[in-house]
Every structure is written in structure tokens, then in C-alpha cells.
VEXLODREN-817608 format. One record per residue (C-alpha): x, y, z; residue in three letters. Coordinates in steps of 0.1 Angstrom, whole numbers, padded with zeros to 4 digits, always signed. Each point is the difference from the previous one (the first is absolute). Layout:
BEGIN
XYZALA
...
//
This chain:
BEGIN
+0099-0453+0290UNK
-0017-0001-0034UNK
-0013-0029-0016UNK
+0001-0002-0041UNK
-0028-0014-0018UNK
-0002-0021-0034UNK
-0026+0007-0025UNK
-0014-0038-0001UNK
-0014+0011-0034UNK
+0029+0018-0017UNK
+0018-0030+0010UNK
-0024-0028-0016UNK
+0003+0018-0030UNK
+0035+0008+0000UNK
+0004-0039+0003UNK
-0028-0010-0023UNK
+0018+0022-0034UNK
+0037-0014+0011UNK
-0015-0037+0005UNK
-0009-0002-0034UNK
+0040+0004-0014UNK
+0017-0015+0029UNK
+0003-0035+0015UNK
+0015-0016+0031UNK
+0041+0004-0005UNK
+0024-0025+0014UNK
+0009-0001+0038UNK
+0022+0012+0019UNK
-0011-0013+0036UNK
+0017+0003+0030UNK
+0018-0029+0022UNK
-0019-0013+0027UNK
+0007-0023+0031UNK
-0028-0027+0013UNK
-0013+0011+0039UNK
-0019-0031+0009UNK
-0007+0013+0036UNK
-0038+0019-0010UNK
-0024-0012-0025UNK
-0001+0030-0016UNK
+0036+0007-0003UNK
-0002-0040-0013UNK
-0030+0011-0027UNK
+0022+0033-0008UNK
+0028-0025-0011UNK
-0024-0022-0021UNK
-0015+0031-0015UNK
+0033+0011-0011UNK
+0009-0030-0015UNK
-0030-0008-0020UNK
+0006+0036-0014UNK
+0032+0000-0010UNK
-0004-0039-0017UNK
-0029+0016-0018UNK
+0019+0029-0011UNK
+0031-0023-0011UNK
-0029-0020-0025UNK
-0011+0035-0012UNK
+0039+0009-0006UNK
+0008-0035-0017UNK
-0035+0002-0023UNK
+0016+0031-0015UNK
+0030-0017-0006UNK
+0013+0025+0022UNK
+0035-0017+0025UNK
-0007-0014+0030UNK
+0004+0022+0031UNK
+0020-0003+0029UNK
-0020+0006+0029UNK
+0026+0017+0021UNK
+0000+0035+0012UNK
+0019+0018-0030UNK
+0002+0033-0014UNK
-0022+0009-0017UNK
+0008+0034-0018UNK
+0036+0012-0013UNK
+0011+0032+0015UNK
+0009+0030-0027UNK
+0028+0011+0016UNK
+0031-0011+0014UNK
+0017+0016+0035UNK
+0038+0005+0007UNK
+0011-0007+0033UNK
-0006+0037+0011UNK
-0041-0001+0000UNK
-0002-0018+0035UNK
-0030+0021+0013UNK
-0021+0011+0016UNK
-0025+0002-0023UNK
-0029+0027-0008UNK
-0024-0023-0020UNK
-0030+0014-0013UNK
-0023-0007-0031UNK
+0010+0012-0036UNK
-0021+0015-0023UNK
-0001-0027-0017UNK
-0030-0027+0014UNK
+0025-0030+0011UNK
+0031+0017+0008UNK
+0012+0009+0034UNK
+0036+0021+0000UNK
+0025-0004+0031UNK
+0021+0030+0003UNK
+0034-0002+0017UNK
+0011+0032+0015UNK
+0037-0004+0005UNK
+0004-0015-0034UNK
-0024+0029-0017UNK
-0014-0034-0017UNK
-0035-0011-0009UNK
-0009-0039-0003UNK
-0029-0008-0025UNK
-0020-0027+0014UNK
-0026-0016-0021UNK
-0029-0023+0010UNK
-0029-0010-0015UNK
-0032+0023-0003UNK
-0017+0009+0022UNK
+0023+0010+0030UNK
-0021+0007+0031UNK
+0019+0030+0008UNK
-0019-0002+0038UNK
+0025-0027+0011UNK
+0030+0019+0000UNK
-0008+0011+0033UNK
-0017-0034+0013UNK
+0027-0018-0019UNK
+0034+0007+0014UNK
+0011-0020+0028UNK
+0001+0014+0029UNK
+0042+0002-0001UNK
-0003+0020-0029UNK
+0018-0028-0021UNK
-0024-0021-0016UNK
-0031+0016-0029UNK
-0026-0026-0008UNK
-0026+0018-0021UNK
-0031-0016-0021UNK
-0002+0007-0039UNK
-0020-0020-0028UNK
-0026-0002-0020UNK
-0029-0031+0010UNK
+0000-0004-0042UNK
+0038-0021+0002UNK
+0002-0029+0019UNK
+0015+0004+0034UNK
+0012+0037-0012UNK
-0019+0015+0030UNK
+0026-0008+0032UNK
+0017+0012+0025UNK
+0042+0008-0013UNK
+0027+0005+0015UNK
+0021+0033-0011UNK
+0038-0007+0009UNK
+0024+0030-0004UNK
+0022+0012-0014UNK
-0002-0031-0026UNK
-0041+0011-0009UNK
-0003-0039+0004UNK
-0035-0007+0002UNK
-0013-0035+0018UNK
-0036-0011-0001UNK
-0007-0014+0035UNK
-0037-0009-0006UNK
-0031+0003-0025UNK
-0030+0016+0020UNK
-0027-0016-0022UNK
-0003-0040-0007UNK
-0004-0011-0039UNK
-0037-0006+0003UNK
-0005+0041+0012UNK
+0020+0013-0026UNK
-0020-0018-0028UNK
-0033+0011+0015UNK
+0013+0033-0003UNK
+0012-0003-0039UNK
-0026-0017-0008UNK
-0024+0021+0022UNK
-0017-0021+0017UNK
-0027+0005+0028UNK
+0010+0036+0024UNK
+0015-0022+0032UNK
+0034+0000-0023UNK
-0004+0035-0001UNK
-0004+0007+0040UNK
+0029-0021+0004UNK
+0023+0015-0020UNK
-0011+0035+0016UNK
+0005-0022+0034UNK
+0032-0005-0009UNK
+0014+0031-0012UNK
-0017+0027+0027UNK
+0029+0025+0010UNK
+0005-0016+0036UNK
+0007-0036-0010UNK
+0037-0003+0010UNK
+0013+0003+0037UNK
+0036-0010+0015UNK
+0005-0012+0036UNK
+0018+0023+0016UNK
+0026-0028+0006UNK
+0005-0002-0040UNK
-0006-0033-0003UNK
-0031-0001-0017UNK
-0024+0015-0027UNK
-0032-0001+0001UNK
-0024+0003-0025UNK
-0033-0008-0016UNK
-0001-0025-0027UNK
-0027-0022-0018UNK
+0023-0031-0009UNK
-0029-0029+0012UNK
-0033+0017+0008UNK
-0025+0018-0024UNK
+0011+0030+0027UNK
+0027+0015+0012UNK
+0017-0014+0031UNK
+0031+0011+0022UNK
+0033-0017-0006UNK
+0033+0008+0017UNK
+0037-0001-0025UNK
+0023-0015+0030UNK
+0034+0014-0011UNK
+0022-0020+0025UNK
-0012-0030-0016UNK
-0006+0013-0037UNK
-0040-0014+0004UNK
-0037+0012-0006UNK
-0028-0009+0023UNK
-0034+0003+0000UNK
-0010+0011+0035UNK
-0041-0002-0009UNK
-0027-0015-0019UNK
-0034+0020-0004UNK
-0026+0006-0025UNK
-0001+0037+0008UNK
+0032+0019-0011UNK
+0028+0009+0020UNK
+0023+0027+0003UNK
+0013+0030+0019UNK
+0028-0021+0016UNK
+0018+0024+0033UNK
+0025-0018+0021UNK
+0005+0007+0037UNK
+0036+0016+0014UNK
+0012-0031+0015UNK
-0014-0021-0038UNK
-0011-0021+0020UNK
-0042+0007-0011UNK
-0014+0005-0031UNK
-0028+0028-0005UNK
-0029-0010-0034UNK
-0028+0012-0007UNK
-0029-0025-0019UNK
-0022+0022-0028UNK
-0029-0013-0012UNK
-0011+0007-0038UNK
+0001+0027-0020UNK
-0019+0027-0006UNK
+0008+0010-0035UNK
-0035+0028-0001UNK
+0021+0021+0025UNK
+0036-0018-0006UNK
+0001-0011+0039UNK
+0007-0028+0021UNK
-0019-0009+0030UNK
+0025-0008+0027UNK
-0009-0034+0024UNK
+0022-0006+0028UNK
+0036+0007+0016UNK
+0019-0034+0002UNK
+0035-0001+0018UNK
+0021-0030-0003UNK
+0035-0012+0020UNK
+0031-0003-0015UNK
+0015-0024+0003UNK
-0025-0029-0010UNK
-0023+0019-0015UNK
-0028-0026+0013UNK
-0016+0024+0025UNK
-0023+0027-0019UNK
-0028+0019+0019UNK
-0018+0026-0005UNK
+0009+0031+0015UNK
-0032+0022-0009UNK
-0027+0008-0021UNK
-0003+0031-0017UNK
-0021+0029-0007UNK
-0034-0015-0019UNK
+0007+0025-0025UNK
+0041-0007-0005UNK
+0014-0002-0029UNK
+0030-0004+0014UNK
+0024+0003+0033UNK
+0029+0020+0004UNK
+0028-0011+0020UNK
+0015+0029+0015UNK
+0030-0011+0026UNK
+0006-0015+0031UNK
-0002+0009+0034UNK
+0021-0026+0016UNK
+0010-0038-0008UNK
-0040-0011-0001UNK
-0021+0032-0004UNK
-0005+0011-0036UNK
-0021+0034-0015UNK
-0022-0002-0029UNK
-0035+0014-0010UNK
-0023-0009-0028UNK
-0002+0019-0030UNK
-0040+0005-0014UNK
-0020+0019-0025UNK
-0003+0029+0026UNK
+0038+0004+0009UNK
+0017-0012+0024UNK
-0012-0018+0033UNK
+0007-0014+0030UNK
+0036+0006+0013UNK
+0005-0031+0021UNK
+0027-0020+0021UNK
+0003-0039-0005UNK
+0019-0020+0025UNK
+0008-0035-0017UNK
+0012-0020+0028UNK
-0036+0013+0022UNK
-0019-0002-0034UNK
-0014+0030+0013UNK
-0015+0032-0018UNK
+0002+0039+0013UNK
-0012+0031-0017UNK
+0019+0029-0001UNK
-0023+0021-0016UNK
-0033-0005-0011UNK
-0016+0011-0032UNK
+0015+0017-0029UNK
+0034+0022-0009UNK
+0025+0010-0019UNK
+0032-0020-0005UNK
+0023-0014+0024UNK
+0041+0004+0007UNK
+0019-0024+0021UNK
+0031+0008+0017UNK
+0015-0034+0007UNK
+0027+0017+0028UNK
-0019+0016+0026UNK
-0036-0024-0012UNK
-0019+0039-0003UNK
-0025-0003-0027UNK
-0013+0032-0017UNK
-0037+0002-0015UNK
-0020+0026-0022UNK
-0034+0008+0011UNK
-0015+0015-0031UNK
-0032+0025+0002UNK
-0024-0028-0011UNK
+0008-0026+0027UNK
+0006+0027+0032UNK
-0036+0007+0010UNK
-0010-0037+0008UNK
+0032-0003+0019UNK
-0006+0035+0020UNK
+0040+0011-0013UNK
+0013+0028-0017UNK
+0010-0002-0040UNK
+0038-0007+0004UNK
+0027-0022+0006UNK
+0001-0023+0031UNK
+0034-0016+0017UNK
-0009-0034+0023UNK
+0031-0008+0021UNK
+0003-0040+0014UNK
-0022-0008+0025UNK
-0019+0029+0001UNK
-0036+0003-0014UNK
+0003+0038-0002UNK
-0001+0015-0031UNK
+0024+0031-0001UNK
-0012+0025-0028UNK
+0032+0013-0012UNK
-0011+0029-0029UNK
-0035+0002-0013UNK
-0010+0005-0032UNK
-0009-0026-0031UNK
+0027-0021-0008UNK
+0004-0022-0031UNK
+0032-0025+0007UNK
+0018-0008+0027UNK
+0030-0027-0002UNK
+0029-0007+0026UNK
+0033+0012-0015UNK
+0031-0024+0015UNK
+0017+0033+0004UNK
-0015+0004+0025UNK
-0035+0019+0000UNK
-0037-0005-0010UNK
-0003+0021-0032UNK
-0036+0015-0001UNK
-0013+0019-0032UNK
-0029+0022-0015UNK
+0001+0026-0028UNK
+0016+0027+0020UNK
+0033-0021+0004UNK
+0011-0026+0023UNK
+0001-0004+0039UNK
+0025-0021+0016UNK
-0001-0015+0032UNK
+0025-0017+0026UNK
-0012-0030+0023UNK
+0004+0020+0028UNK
-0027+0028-0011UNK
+0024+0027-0016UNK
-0007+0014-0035UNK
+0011+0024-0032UNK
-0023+0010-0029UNK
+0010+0005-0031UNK
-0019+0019-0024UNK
-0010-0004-0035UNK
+0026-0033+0002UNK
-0024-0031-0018UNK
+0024-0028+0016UNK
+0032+0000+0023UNK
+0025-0029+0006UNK
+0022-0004+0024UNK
+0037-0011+0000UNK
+0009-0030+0021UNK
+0018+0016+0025UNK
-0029+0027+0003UNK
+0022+0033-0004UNK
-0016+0009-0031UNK
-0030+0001-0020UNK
-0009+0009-0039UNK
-0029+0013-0002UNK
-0017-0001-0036UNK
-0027+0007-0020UNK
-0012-0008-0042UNK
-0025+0034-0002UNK
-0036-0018+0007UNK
+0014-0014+0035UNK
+0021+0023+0017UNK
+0027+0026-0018UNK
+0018-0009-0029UNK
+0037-0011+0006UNK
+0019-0009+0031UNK
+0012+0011+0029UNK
+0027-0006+0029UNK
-0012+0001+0037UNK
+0019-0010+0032UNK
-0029-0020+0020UNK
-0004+0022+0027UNK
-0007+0034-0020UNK
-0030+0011-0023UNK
+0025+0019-0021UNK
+0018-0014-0035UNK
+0038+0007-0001UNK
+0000-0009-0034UNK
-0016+0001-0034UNK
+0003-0036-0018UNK
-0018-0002-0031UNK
-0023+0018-0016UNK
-0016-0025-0018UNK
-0033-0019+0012UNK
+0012-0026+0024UNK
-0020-0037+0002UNK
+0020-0016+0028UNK
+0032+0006+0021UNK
+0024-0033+0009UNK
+0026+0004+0026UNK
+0034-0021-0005UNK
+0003-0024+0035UNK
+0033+0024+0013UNK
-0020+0032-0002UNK
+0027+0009-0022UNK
-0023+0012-0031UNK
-0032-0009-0015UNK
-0021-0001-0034UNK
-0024+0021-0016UNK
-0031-0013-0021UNK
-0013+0021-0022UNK
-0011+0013-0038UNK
+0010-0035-0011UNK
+0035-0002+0011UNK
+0020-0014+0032UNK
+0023+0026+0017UNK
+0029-0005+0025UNK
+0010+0024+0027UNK
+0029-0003+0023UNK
+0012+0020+0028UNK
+0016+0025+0003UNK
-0004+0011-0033UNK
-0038-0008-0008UNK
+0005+0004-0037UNK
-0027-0021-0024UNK
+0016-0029-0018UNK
-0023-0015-0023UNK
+0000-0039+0001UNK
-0023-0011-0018UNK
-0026+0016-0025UNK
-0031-0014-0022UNK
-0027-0008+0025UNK
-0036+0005-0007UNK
-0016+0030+0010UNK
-0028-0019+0028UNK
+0029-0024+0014UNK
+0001-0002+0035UNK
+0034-0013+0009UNK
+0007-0026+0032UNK
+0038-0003+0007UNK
+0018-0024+0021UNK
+0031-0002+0012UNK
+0020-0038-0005UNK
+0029-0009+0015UNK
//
């Protein structure tokens, strides 16, 4: 997994030039319910309400009207469905910087959705329930009061709900008015690329959110019961929330402060915490001295969770962590290349690069580790770059000579001078592709268990390949357009055009 960094200085500035013309902007806060049963879910609730009261005398001393403070919608959608669009959805990120577009395939219709800027394009993925039928994203700027939230995009109407600000009033002025750097480290807190996580039993969000402390802290959105809670209280910041399968624990991780010389964080301690009543948090682990973060890979059953610790030097320390035992294994000591999960058969697949294989006494290549076993199974050599799980069905392992694919059980096929490959969800076919500088230009139609195309594509540079959920067609990415494919006849039709050249698109399918 890959962790996106903010320049802490580019920021400062960038808030510094727009503090001068803006000011704090009416409210538009989300409704909350009082949880008396924890003190900090009681303080969260006291928190709230001295914001919104002080944002209501803001309001009223610019004679602006008084606000309701009721979930409401916020932003008008710019276009209005027939009956017909009923979805699924493709929604992905327009060129524009707070648009999203859903695209309904039946109807050959596209849904302009528009939220205020920025989107954080990341949560398209960590945002959709895990039924496919519910999209809560964050967008905002910290300059307008409560602007920065977490909404709620309901289709096909493009109504757009706020469901809660993510910063308290007395951040977002230190932020305008640029005050001290702990504002700062809170707002980055807040809006890291892993800070929204459903329970796999949909019920609720979690996310980070900085609406009583000086720091971030976790907070759950209940949807049965249309609440926010605050689930922690801590003057180091919070984040990195990964629920269990049975959502019944809570994965965080603490970070301590900032290091804005090398733009780093400094990662503390593993916390896990029960659901429900939230009123038993322990710590799990502590991680690498030199962490700047853990990754949270998958789980190996109902209590045993993967992770490792990402540090200035790579990678380290693949380890197992059983959260009913509270107890810590390591898989594999020392430093490699990344990780793939394959959530089915629990085999995990590893790159051993040529800088970390001497000290282990292991070939340059890539490794599979079935459960239970402590054997590690070179399955090619060679230096590897990525490897990811594909939920077609196969670990998809690449270099610059193409792309190696592996099943769970140890079976493979190479294909050359391809810079990525996805799957279709049934796993009878794969589009291999390529954008000139990784892999071949264009794309190309495999069945899964061959090494040789049946068919040309494209021949255009190809960014990314998204299959529809029937394995029934798919979309191309590339030269600043959106293509659709269908079987059987595989012709190109251009959906959607006007991108910039260096977007890299995330889609998501909403039902």
C-alpha cells in the first residue's frame, strides 16, 4: 500500500495567501444525538454544541439567517434523472477539482455530482459501504466553516447530505488565521488517505476527526441510529481506523508529531477497541522505532490480523497480531518488497528485492507463505517492483519486462512487455495494458490461463483498466478520455473526454 504525503509547507502558504481574502462562512453542521454512556462521547456532545452556538453568533453578527442545525443538503445537484437512471453506477472524479460523474450503463447516462473542493478522491474505495449502496466521501476546504466533512452522495437524485464537520470551530480559525503548526498536523491528521473504514456489517463509518481535541481522534457515524461518536480522547493523533470481519474490533494506530524536515510521522502504538461499547481500548503493539506508519494488510481469521511498519528504509517486519491473545508473531524479519493478500485461501505473496536478500540468506524474487506454514515458497526470482492481490483471483506481480501472475495454489503465466493486467470478476479474462514508459502502448485481451492476446484493444496509452461487476465489459483509461468495451463486440465507446494529462483515475462501482 502506498502512503501520500502533504507538503506541510506548500500548505501553510497555500492557507496563509487565501486567509488573507476569505473568512469563516456560515454553517452547515450536521445533526447529532447525546450518548451519555462514556465521558468522552459526553465531551464530544458538549464540543459540538459549543461549536455550532458559536458558529450561529458568527452567522447572526453578519446578519446572515439563523441556521437550522439539522442534517440538510447542502449542495443542489446540476442535473436531474428520469426514472430510467436506476444504476449501478461507475463514479469516478471529473476533471474538474469537485466533481465526481456517475455513469449509468443501461441508460447510456452520466450524473454530474458536485461537492465542495477538495474531494479526497482516496475514499471512493474506503467510502462505499460494504453493500455497494451507500458513498460517503470527505471534500472541503478548512478556510469555510464546517465545509470540511464527511457527505453523503445519494443517487440517482446527486443529493448531497453533510453527516459531520471533521474539524471543531476553534481548529479551523487557527488554520485561517494561521496560528501555531499543531492546527496544521491536525488537519494532515485528519485528511491522510486511510481515514475512513466500514464494518463489514455496514453499520458503521469510521473515521478520524478533530471535533474536541487540538488532535485528531477516532469517531464512529452509527447509521442505524443516524449518530456520531467519539470512540477516543488523546493528545497524540489518531487515525488509520481497520475494522475486524465480525465489526466487532476496531484497529488505530496513535502517531506522534510531525516531522515536517522529512514530511513524516513517527508511528506510536497499535490500539484495538470493542464494538460494542467502545470502553475497552488496549494496545495491541508497538511498532518499528523507526515507523512512520503501519500497514494493515488483511486478516487471517476472526482475531489474527497482518500488518508491517513502513520506515525510511522500506518496508519491515511482516508480522501476525492475534487480538483476543494480544500476542505478536513475525513472519518475516527484516526488509522487502510489497505485500499481496488473498483474502480466500489466507496465502500472502512478498517481494524480496536484491537489497534486502543477503541479510535474509534468500534469493532476489517473489515469495508465497501459505497459513500456518513458516516456509517461504520462492515462486519466480528476479526484482520485482509491485505486487497487489487481484479479487479475480490471482497475485499480480510486475517488473519492466511485463507482469507475472500467480494463483494461490502456486500456478503462474507471464506476460511480457504488459505494464499492468486486471482481472474480470469471474476470472476468465484479463486486459493486459500498457501507456509506453510502463509496459506497451495500448491494450490487450487475454483468457487467464494463456500468455497469448486474442485481441488488439486500443492503441492508445492506457492508465488504468475497470471491469463492470458481470464481467460483461470493462473501461479503458487513457490519453485523457474514458472508453467502454462490451462483449462480444469490444468496440471503444468514448464516455467521457477532458481529463488532465497526469490524472490517475479511481472508479467505483455504486449500487
Amino acid at each position: 500500500m502506498k502512503q501520500y504525503k502533504i507538503n506541510v509547507f506548500g500548505l501553510i502558504l497555500m492557507l496563509l495567501m487565501a486567509g488573507m481574502a476569505c473568512s469563516l462562512t456560515s454553517p452547515t453542521p450536521a445533526s447529532w444525538s447525546r450518548t451519555p454512556t462514556a465521558e468522552a462521547r459526553a465531551a464530544t456532545n458538549t464540543a459540538i454544541a459549543l461549536t455550532q452556538q458559536a458558529a450561529l453568533e458568527h452567522a447572526e453578527s453578519l446578519g446572515t439567517p439563523t441556521a437550522d442545525f439539522t442534517k440538510e443538503q447542502t449542495f443542489t445537484p446540476t442535473y436531474e434523472p428520469t426514472d430510467a437512471i436506476d444504476g449501478p453506477w461507475l463514479v469516478y472524479p471529473g476533471g474538474e477539482i469537485g466533481t465526481l460523474f456517475a455513469y449509468d450503463l443501461e441508460a447510456d447516462q452520466t450524473i454530474e455530482i458536485n461537492l465542495p473542493e477538495p474531494i479526497y478522491t482516496a475514499d471512493l474505495v474506503r467510502g462505499l459501504s460494504p453493500d455497494g449502496e451507500t458513498l460517503i466521501i470527505r471534500a472541503g476546504s478548512p478556510l469555510n466553516l464546517d465545509e470540511l466533512a464527511l457527505y453523503q452522495i445519494d443517487l440517482p437524485s446527486a443529493e448531497i447530505i453533510q453527516i459531520s464537520p471533521l474539524l471543531s470551530l476553534t481548529l479551523q480559525r487557527k488554520i485561517v488565521n494561521a496560528v501555531g503548526s499543531r492546527a496544521f498536523e491536525t488537519l494532515q491528521a485528519v485528511t491522510r488517505t486511510e481515514g475512513l473504514a466500514w464494518s463489514p456489517n455496514g453499520r458503521y463509518l469510521a473515521f478520524t476527526g478533530a471535533l474536541d481535541n487540538q488532535s485528531s481522534d477516532l469517531y464512529i457515524y452509527d447509521t442505524m441510529n443516524d449518530r456520531v461518536e467519539r470512540l477516543n480522547g488523546l493528545y497524540s493523533q489518531n487515525g488509520v481506523p481497520y475494522w475486524s470481519p465480525g465489526s466487532n474490533f476496531l484497529i488505530s494506530l496513535e502517531f506522534g508529531e510531525f516531522d515536517q524536515e522529512d514530511g513524516s510521522w513517527h508511528a506510536l502504538n497499535v490500539t484495538g477497541i470493542q464494538v460494542p461499547g467502545f470502553n475497552d481500548q488496549n494496545t495491541l503493539y508497538f511498532p518499528d522505532s523507526e515507523s512512520q506508519g503501519e500497514v494493515f494488510v488483511g486478516w487471517l481469521n476472526s482475531q489474527t490480523f497482518i500488518s508491517y511498519s513502513l520506515t525510511p528504509s522500506g518496508l519491515e517486519t511482516l508480522r501476525q497480531v492475534n487480538i483476543e491473545k494480544e500476542e505478536v508473531t513475525v513472519i518475516f524479519r527484516g526488509s522487502f518488497g510489497e505485500v499481496g493478500f488473498d483474502p480466500y485461501t489466507k496465502t500472502i505473496a512478498f517481494i524480496v528485492g536484491n537489497n534486502n536478500s543477503a541479510p535474509n540468506e534468500m534469493v532476489a524474487g517473489i515469495y508465497l507463505l501459505k497459513p500456518g506454514s513458516t516456509a517461504y515458497n520462492l515462486q519466480r526470482a528476479g526484482d520485482w517492483e509491485s505486487c497487489v492481490w487481484d479479487s479475480g483471483g490471482m497475485f499480480v506481480v510486475s517488473q519492466s519486462q511485463g507482469v507475472l501472475l500467480i494463483h494461490p495454489d502456486g500456478g503462474d503465466v507471464f506476460l511480457a512487455d504488459e505494464g499492468g493486467v486486471n482481472l474480470s470478476p469471474t476470472g476468465n479474462w484479463m486486459v493486459g495494458w500498457g501507456d509506453g514508459v510502463k509496459g506497451a502502448v495500448g491494450a490487450r485481451l487475454y483468457q487467464s490461463s494463456s500468455s497469448r492476446p486474442l485481441q488488439e484493444l486500443s492503441d492508445i496509452a492506457i492508465k488504468n483498466v475497470f471491469w463492470q461487476p458481470d464481467s460483461k465489459g470493462f473501461f479503458l483509461f487513457g490519453e485523457e478520455a474514458l472508453y467502454h468495451l462490451e462483449f462480444p463486440a469490444l468496440n471503444p465507446q468514448k464516455i467521457r473526454e477532458g481529463f488532465s494529462k497526469d490524472d490517475l483515475i479511481d472508479f467505483i462501482w455504486v449500487e
